[in-house]
N, C-alpha and C positions, 0 to 999 in steps of 0.2 A: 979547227975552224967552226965547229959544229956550236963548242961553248963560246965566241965570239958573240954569233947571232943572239944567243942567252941571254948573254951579259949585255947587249948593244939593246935589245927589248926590255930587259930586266930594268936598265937605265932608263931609257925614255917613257916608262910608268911613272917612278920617283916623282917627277916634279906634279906628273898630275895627280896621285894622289895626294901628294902633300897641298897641293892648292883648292883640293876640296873644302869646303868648307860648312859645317854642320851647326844647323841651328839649334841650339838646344833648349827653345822654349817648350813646356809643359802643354801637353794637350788634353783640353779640357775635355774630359767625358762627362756626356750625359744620363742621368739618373731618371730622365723622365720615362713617365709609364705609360705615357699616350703614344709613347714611337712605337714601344711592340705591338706584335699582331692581333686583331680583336679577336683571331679564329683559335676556337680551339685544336690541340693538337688533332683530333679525329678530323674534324672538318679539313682541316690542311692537308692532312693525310689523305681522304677522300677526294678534292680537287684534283692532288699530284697525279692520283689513280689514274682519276678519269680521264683528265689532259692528256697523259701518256697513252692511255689506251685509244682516246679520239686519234691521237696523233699518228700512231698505228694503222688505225681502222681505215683512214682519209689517205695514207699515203702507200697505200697493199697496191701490188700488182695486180690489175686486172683479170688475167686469168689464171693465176697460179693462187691467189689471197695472200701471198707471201710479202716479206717486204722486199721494196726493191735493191737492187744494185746498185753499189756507188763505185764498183768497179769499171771504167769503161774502157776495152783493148781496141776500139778504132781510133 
């Protein structure tokens, strides 16, 4: 009975995957040089820092300086 349901599932994929249908036009990439970033790798590096560590610093538990819990058991 067990390979029934298999087989009964296994079947009712079939048509939908056969009725997919894929586009297969060519996607253009762009080569321009104005999309990448103006910052150097240091400066990008230095922003991540900082954001992360602001993000830390603004979201500390009060009186512990720790971060908080996102565990909540009430």
């Amino acid at each position: 009975m067990k390979y029934f349901y298999k087989y009964v599932v296994a079947l009712s994929l079939i048509p939908a995957m056969v009725s997919c249908k894929f586009d297969k036009k060519e996607i253009a990439i762009s080569n321009d040089v104005s999309a990448k970033s103006h910052w150097t790798d240091e400066q990008l590096l230095d922003t991540i820092q900082y954001q992360t560590f602001e993000y830390f610093w603004e979201g500390a538990e009060p009186n512990s300086g720790m971060a908080r819990e996102r565990l909540h058991m009430d």
